[in-house]
C-alpha positions as CSV (number, residue, x, y, z in Angstrom):
1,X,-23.1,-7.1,17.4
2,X,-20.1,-6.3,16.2
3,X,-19.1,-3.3,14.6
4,X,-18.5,-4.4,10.6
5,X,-16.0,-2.7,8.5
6,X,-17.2,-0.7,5.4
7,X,-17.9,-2.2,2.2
8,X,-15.8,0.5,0.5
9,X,-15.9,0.9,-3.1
10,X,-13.6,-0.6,-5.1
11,X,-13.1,2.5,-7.5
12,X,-12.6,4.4,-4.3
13,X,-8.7,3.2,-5.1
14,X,-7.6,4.6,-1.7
15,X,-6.7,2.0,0.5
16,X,-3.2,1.6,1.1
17,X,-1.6,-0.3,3.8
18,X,0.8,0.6,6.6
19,X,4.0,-1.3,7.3
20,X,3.2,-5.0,8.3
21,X,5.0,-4.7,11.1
22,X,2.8,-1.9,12.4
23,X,-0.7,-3.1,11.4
24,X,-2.7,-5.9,13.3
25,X,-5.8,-6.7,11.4
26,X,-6.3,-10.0,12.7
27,X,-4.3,-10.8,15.2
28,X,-2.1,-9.3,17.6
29,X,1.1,-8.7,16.9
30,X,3.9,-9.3,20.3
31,X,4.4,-6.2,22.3
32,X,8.1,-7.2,22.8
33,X,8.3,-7.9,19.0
34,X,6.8,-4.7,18.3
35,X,9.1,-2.7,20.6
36,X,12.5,-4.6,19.2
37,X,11.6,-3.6,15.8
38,X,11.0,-0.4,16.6
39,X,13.9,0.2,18.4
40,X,15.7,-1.3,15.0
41,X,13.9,1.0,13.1
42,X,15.3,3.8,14.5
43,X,18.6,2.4,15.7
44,X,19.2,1.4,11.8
45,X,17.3,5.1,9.9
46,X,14.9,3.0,9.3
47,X,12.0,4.7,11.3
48,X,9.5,6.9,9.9
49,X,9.6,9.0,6.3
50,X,11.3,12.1,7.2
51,X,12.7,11.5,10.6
52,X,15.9,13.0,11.1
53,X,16.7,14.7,14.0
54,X,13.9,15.8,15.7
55,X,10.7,14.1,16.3
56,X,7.6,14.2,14.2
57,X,4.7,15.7,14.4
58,X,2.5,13.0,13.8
59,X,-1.0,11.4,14.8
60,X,-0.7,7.5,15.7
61,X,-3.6,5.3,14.2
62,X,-4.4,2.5,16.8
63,X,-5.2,-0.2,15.0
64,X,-8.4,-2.7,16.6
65,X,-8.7,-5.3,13.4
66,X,-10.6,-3.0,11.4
67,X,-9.9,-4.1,7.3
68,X,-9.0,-0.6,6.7
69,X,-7.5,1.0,9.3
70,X,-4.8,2.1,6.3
71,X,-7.4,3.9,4.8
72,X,-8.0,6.5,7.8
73,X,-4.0,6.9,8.2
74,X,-4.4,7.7,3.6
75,X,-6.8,10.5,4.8
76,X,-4.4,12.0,7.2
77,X,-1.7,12.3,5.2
78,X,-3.6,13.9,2.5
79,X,-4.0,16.3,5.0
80,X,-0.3,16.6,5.1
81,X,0.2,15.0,8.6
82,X,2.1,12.6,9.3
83,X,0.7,8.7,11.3
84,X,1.5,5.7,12.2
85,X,-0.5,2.6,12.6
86,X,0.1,0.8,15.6
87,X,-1.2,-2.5,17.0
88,X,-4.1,-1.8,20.1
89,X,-1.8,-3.8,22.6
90,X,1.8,-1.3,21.4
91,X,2.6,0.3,24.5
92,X,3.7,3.9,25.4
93,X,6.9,3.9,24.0
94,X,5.9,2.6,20.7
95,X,5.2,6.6,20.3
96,X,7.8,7.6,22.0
97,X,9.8,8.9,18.8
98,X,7.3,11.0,17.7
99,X,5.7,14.1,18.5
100,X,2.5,12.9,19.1
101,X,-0.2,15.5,18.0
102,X,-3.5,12.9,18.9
103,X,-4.6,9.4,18.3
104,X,-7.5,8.0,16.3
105,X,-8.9,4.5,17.8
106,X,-10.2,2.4,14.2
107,X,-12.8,0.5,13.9
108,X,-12.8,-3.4,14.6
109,X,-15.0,-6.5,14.1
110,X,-15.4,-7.3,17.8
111,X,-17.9,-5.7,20.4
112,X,-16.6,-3.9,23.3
113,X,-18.4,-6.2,26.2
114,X,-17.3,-9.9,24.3
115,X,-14.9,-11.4,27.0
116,X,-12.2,-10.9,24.8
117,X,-12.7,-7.6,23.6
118,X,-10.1,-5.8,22.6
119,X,-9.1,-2.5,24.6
120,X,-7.1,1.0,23.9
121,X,-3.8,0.8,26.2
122,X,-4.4,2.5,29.1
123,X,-1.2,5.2,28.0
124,X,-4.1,6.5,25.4
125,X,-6.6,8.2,28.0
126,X,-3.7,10.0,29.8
127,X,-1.8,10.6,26.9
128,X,-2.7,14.6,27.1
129,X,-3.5,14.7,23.3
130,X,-7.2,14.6,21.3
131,X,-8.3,11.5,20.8
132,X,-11.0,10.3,17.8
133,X,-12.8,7.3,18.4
134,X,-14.3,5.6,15.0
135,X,-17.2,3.2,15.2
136,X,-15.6,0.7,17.2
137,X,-13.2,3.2,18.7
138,X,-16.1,5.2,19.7
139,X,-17.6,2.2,21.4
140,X,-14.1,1.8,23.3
141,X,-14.0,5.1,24.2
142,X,-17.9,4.8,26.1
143,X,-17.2,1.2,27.3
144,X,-14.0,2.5,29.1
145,X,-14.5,5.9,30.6
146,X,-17.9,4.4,32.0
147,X,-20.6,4.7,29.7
148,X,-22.9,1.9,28.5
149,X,-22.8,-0.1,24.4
150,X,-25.1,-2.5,24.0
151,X,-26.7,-4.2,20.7
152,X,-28.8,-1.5,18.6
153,X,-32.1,-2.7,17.8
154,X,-32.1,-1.4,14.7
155,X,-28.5,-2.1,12.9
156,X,-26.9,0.8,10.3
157,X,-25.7,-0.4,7.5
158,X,-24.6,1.7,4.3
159,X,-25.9,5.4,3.7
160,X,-27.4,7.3,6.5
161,X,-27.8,10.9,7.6
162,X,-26.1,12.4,10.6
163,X,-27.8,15.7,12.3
164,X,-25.9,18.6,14.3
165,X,-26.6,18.7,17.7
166,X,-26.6,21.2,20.1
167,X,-23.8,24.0,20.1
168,X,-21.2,24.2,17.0
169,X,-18.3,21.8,17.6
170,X,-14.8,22.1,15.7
171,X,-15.1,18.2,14.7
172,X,-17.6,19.8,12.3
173,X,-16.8,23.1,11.3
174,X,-17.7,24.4,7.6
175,X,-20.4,21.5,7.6
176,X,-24.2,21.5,7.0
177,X,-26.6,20.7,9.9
178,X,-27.0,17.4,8.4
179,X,-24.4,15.7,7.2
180,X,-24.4,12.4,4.9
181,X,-22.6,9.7,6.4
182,X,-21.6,6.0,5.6
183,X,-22.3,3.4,9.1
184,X,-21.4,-0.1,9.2
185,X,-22.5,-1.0,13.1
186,X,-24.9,-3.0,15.0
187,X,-23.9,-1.9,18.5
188,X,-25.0,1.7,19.6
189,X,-24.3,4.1,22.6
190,X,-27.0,3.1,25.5
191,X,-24.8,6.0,27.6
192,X,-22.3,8.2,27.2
193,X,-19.4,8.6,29.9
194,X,-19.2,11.7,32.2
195,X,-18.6,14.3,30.8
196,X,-19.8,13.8,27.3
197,X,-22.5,15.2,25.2
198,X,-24.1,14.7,22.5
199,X,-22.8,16.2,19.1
200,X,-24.6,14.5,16.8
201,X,-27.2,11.7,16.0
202,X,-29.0,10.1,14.0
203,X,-32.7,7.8,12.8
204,X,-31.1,4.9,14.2
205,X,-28.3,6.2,16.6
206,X,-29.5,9.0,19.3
207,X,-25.7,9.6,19.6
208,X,-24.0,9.3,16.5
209,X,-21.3,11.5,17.6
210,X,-19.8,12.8,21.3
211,X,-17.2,14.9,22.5
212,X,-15.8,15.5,26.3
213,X,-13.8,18.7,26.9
214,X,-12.2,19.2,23.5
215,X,-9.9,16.0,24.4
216,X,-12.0,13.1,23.5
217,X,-14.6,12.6,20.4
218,X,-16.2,9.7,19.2
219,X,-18.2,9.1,15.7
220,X,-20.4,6.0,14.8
221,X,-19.7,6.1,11.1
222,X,-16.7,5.9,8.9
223,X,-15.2,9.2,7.4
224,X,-12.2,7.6,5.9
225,X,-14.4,6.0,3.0
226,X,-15.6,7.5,0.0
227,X,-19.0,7.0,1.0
228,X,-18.7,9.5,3.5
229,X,-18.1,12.4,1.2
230,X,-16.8,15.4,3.7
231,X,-15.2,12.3,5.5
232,X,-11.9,13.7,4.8
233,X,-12.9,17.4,5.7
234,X,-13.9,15.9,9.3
235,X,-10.4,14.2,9.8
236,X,-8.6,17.2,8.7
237,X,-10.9,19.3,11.5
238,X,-9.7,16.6,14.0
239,X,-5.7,16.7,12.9
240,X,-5.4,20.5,12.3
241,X,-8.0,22.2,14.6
242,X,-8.2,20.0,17.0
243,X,-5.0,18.3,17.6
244,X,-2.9,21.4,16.2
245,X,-0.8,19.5,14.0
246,X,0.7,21.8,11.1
247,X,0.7,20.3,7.5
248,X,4.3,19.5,7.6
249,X,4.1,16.2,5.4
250,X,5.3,17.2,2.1
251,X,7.3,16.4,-0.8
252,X,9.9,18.6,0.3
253,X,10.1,18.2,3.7
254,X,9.9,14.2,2.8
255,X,13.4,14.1,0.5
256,X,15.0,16.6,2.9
257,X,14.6,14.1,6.0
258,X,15.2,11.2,4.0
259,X,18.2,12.5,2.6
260,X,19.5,12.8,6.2
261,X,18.3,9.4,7.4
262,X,20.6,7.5,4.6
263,X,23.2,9.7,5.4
264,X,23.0,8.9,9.1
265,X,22.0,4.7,8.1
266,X,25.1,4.4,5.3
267,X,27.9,6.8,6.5
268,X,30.6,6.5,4.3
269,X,29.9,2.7,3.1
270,X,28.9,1.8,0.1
271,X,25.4,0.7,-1.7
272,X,24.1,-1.1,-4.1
273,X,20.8,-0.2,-6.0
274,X,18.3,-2.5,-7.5
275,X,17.1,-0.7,-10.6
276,X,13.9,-2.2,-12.3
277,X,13.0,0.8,-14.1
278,X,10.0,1.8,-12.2
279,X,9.0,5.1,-10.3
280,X,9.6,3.2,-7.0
281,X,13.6,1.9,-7.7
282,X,14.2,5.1,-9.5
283,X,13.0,7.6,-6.8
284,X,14.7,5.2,-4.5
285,X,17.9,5.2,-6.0
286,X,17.6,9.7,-6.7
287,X,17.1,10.1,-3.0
288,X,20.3,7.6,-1.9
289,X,22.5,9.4,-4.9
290,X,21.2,12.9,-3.5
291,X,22.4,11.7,0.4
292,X,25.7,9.4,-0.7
293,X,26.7,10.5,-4.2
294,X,29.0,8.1,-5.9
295,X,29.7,5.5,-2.6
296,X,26.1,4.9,-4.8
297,X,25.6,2.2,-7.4
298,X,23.0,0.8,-9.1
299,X,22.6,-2.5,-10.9
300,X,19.7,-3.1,-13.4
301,X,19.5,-7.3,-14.0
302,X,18.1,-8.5,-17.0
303,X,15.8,-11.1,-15.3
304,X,14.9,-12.6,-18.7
305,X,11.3,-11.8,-17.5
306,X,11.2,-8.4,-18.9
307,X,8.6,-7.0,-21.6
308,X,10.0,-6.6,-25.1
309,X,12.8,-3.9,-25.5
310,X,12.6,-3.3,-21.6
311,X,15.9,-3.8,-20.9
312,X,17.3,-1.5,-23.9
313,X,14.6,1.2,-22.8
314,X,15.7,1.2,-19.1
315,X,19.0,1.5,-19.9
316,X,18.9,4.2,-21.8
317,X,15.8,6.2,-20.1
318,X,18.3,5.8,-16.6
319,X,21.9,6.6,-18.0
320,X,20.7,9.8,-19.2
321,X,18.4,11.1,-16.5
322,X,19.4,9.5,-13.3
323,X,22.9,10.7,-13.3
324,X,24.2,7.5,-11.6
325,X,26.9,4.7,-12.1
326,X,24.6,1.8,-13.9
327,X,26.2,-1.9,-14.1
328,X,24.2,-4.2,-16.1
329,X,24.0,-7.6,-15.8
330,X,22.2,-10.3,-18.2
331,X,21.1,-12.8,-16.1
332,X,18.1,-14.3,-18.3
333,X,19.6,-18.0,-18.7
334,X,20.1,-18.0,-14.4
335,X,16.7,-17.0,-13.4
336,X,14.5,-19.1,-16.6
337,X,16.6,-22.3,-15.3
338,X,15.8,-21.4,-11.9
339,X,12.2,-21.3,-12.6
340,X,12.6,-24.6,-14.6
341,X,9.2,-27.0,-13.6
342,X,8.0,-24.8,-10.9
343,X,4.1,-23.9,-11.6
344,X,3.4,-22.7,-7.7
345,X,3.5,-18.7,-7.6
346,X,4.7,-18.9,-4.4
347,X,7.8,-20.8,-5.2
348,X,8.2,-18.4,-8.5
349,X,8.0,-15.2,-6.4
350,X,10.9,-17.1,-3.7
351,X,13.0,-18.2,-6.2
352,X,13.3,-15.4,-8.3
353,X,13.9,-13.1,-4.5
354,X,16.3,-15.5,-4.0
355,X,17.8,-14.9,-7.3
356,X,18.0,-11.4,-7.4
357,X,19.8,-11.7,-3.9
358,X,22.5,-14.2,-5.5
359,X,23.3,-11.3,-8.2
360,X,23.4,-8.7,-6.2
361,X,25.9,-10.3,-3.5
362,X,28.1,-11.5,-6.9
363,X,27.5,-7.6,-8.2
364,X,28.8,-6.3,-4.6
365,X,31.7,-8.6,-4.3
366,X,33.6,-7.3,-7.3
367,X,32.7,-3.8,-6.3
368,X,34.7,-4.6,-2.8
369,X,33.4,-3.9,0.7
370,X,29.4,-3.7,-0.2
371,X,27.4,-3.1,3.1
372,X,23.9,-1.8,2.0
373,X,21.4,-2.9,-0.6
374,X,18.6,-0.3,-1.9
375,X,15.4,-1.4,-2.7
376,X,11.8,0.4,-3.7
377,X,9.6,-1.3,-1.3
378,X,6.8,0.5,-0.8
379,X,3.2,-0.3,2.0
380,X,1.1,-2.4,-0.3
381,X,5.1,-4.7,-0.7
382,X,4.8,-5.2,3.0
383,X,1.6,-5.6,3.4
384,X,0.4,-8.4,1.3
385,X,3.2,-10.6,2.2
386,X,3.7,-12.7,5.4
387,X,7.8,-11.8,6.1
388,X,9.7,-12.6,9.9
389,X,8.7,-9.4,11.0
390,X,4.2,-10.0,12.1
391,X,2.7,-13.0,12.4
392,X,-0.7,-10.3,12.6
393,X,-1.0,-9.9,8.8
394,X,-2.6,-11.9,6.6
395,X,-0.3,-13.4,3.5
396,X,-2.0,-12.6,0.1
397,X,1.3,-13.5,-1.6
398,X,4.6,-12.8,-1.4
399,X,6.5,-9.9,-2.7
400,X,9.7,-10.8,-4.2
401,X,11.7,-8.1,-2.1
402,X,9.8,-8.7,1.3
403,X,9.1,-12.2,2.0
404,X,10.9,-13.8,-0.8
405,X,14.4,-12.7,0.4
406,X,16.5,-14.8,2.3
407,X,17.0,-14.8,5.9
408,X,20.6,-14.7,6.2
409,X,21.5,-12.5,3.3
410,X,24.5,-10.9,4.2
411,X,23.6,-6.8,2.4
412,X,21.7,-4.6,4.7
413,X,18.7,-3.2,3.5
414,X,17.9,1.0,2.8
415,X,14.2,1.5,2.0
416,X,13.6,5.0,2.1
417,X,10.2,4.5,0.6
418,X,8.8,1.4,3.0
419,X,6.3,3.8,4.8
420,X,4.9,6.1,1.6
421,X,1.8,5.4,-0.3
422,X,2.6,5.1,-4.1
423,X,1.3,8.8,-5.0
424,X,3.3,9.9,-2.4
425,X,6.2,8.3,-4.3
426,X,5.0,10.1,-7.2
427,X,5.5,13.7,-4.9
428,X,9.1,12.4,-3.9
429,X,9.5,11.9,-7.9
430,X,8.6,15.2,-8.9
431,X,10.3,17.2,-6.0
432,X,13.5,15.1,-6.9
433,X,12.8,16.1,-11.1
434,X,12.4,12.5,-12.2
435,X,11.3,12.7,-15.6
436,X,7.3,11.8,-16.7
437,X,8.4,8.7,-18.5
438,X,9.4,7.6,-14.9
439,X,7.1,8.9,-13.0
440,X,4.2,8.2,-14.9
441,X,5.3,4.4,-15.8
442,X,2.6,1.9,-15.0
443,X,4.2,-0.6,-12.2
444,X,5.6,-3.7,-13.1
445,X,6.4,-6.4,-10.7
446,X,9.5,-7.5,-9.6
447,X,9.1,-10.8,-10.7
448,X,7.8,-9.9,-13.9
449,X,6.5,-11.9,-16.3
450,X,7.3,-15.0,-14.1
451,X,3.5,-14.2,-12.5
452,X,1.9,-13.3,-15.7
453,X,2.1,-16.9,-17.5
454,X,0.1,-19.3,-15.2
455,X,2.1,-22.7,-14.7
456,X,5.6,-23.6,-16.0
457,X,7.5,-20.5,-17.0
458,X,9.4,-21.3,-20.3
459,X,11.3,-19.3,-22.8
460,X,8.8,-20.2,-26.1
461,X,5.7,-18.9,-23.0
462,X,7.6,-15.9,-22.5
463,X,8.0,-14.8,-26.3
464,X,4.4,-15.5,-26.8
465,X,3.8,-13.5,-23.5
466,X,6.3,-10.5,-25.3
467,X,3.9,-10.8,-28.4
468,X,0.7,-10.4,-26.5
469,X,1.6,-7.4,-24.1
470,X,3.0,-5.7,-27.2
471,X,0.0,-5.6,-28.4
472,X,-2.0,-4.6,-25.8
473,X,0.6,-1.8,-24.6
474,X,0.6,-0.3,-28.4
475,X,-3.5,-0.5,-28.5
476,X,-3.6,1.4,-25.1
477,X,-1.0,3.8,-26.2
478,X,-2.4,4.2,-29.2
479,X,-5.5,5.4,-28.0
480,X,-4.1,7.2,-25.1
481,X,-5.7,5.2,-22.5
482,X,-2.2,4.4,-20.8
483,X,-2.2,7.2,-18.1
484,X,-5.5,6.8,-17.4
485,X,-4.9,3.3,-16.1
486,X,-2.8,2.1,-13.1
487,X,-2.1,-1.3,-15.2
488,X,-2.7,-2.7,-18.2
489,X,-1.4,-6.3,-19.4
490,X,-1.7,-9.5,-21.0
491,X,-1.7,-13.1,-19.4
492,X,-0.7,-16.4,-20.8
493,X,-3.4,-18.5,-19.4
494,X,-2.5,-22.4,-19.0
495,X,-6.3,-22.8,-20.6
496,X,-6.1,-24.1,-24.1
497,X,-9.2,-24.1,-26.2
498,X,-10.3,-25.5,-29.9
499,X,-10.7,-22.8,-32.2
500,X,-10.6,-22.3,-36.2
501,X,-8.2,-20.5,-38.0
502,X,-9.4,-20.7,-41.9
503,X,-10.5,-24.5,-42.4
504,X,-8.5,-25.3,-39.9
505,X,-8.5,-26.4,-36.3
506,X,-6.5,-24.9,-33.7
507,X,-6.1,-25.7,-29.9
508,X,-4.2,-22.7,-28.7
509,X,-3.4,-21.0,-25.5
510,X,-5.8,-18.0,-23.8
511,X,-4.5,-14.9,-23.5
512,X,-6.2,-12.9,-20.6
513,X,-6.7,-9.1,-20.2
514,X,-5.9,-7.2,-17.6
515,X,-6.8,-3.4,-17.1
516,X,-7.5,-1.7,-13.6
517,X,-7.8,1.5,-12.1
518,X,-6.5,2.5,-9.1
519,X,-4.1,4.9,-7.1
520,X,-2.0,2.5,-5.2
521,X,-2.2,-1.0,-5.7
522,X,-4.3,-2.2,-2.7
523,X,-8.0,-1.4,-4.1
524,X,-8.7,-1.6,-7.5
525,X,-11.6,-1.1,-9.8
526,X,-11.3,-2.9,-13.9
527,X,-11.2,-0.6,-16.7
528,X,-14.3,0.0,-18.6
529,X,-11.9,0.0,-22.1
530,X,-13.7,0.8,-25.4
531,X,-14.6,-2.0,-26.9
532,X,-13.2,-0.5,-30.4
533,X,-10.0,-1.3,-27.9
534,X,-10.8,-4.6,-26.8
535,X,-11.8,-5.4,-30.4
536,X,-8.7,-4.6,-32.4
537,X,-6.4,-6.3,-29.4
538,X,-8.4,-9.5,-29.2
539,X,-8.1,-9.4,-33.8
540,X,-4.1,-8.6,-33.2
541,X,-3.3,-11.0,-30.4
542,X,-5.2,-14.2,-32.7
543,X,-3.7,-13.0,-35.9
544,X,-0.3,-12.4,-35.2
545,X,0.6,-14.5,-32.5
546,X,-0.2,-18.0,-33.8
547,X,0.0,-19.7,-30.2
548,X,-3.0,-18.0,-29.5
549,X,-6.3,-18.3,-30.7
550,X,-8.6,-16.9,-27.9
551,X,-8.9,-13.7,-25.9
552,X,-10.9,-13.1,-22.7
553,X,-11.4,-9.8,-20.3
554,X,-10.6,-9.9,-16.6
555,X,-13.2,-8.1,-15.3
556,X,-12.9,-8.2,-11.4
557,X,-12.0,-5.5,-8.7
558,X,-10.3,-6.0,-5.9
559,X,-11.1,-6.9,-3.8
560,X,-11.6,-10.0,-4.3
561,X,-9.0,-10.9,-6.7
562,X,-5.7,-9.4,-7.3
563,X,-4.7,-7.3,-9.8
564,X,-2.2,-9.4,-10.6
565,X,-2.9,-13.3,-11.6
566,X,-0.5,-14.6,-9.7
């Protein structure tokens, strides 16, 4: 049977994803692909957060399919190490510019005897370094070295209870003798390898855990979920008493590499910022001004898809804090005409990349020779859309500024941030002395309200839109509820419904809302907002904006929706 991924909780809020082009979660991604964009990576500064001159230290995450693979390389770095997730078929040199601490093999939907099963590279069993096989990885690291997997009788699925076994192992230092685990497997250890012994087991799974020679270590359950609650203890065990790796993955040490990447990517060219007015853009555009100074510029576009005042507030909240040359540019009637009939989301997201792109080429050609453009993309960006660079990952939709730019734009592309989770953003932020109004600013999405009115975007749609997320904003302000949540909004449905409005009757639009918590975008759990909330936006919404007459509550996680509608 094959070993399932976790259901993890949605309120969990800690999966985050890894670069597309480094993650293979259902497919495999070319090893000559993987290798030329590596080689890119670093031949452009666009390699790993923090890499400068020297290597580093870092454990690679070798990614076998599992759904959440991101959410084991989130638990490392909260131990302030640094990882990578790689594809299962990368080869040696995909490691090559880092100074490779140890490896954790993920866990996978396949079994390790199916005929097409996939394997850890050979490079990973002479590598030198501790390796951590989970669930499937721990399967891998039996079926390889000569041991025995075959179909548990008894499957483990959801809470169980680990116990210690035999002499005290550094895998579980500062833990009880038993140890509450989440498992998510129907194949069990029949025999371990050579070597091995037995570390820990449990009802179901006589060897629930193994080690050989303080190299290799295998565990049949899943610390990287919240259901595993000294999951994260164990990882940290593995990384810094194990592997040896120093907690080097800090704010600091983050803008201080980064700082030297651009300088060694841009030279003494020029750049060109896009500033939205979010923690990602601004942070972006502090750590480019701190490496380039004023060969620096940032343009903020009024998309015309803004939220009431926005533009004005950005403006202002930037020219006084940021320090930076700011150009501003109304471009509402451009990207509403280019948006003209189109109902697809798809189609919105590409036209309105494509838009941005046009400006910012225009933008650059009256500033003169323009080589680089600066963007805030962050892992969940890459992840959930389906750009050039993987055919592995799976398309949820496209971001704007990944798979919605064009192929053959002519501006380079900085993104210091295209590796960091969006707390770890948050870090760069403070270190960097962004001010809370930034930093704690609820994300908005590039293509703004464009993906908040279902169907045809129109100006009269988006001043009814303005009208409803006013209210909702002031109503979670109001009863400071706004930091609490990761996003709150309203959507313009393209539902209309009868309704009555004194004696008479009204077919109006629905106005949807949206409230979730989370920590960076890729899980996310709905708000449980007072009803005294919900009840005084739902009278505000119907009695002062007279397009709309009903008001509903989104109330699903995801997975498996979206936190956005569209």
């Amino acid at each position: 049977m094959p070993d399932t991924d976790p259901q993890v909780d949605p309120s969990d809020s800690t999966a985050d994803a890894a670069d597309s082009r480094r993650i293979s979660t259902t497919g495999d991604i070319e090893v000559a692909t993987y290798l030329e964009i590596a080689s890119q990576d670093r031949a452009t500064g666009a390699g790993a957060p923090g890499e400068a001159q020297a290597a580093l230290e870092a454990i690679a995450v070798i990614d076998f399919g599992s759904q959440y693979s991101h959410l084991i390389a989130r638990r490392i770095r909260e131990a302030h190490v640094f990882c990578e997730i790689i594809p299962h078929n990368a080869p040696r040199e995909a490691v090559e510019h880092l100074d490779l601490k140890g490896i954790v093999l993920s866990g996978g939907p396949g079994s390790v005897y199916d005929d097409d099963a996939r394997l850890a590279p050979a490079w990973v069993f002479d590598a030198g370094v501790p390796v951590l096989g989970i669930c499937y990885g721990m399967q891998l690291i039996s079926h390889q070295l000569g041991g025995k997997v075959a179909p548990s009788a008894t499957k483990e699925y959801g809470h169980a209870v680990i116990h210690r076994d035999g002499d005290s192992n550094a895998l579980f230092d500062s833990l009880d003798n038993e140890i509450p685990v989440w498992m998510s497997h129907g194949d069990r250890i029949e025999e371990m390898p050579p070597g091995f012994r037995s570390i820990a087991f449990s009802e179901n799974s006589p060897v629930a855990a193994m080690a050989s020679d303080g190299q290799f270590f295998g565990i049949q359950f899943h610390p990287e979920v919240a259901h595993t609650p000294q999951g994260a203890e164990i990882l940290s065990n593995f990384v810094h008493s194990i592997c040896g790796a120093a907690a080097t993955w800090t704010a600091p040490n983050f803008v201080a590499g980064t700082i030297e990447r651009i300088r060694a990517q841009v030279g003494d060219r020029k750049v060109i910022c896009a500033l939205s007015g979010g923690v990602d853009s601004a942070v972006t555009s502090m750590l480019i001004h701190r490496a380039i100074g004023d060969q620096l510029t940032c343009i903020f576009v009024d998309n015309g898809l803004m939220r009431r005042e926005e533009p004005e507030r950005v403006q202002a909240v930037f020219q006084k804090h940021l320090g930076v040359k700011l150009i501003f540019v109304d471009a509402a009637e451009r990207f509403v005409s280019a948006l003209k009939g189109v109902t697809d989301p798809e189609e919105k997201r590409k036209r309105i990349g494509l838009e941005f792109i046009s400006v910012f080429e225009e933008e650059a050609g009256q500033l003169g020779d323009v080589d680089f453009l600066g963007q805030g993309t962050l892992y969940p960006d890459v992840i959930e859309s389906e750009s050039s660079e993987s055919s592995a990952s799976v398309k949820i939709k496209t971001h704007h500024n990944v798979g919605g730019l064009p192929e053959h734009m002519k501006l380079q592309l900085v993104e210091p941030l295209r590796y960091l989770f969006k707390d770890e953003v948050r870090l760069a932020g403070l270190e960097l002395g962004l001010p809370p109004e930034v930093l704690n600013r609820q994300p908005f999405p590039g293509p703004g309200l464009a993906i908040r009115i279902i169907g045809e975007v129109t100006y009269d749609k988006l001043e009814v839109l303005r009208s409803c997320d006013w209210i909702v904003m002031d109503e979670i302000k109001g009863d400071d509820l706004y930091d609490r949540l990761w996003q709150s909004f309203a959507v313009l449905t393209d539902t209309r419904t009868v309704g009555v409005m004194g004696d008479y009757r009204t077919y109006s639009h629905v106005c949807a809302i949206r409230a979730v918590t989370s920590e960076d975008a890729m899980t996310a759990d709905w708000a449980r907002l007072p009803y005294d909330t919900l009840a005084r936006i739902s009278n505000r919404i119907v009695n002062e904006v007279p397009e709309v007459n009903r008001v509903v509550l989104d109330i699903t996680s995801k997975p498996p929706g979206t936190i956005e509608w569209e």
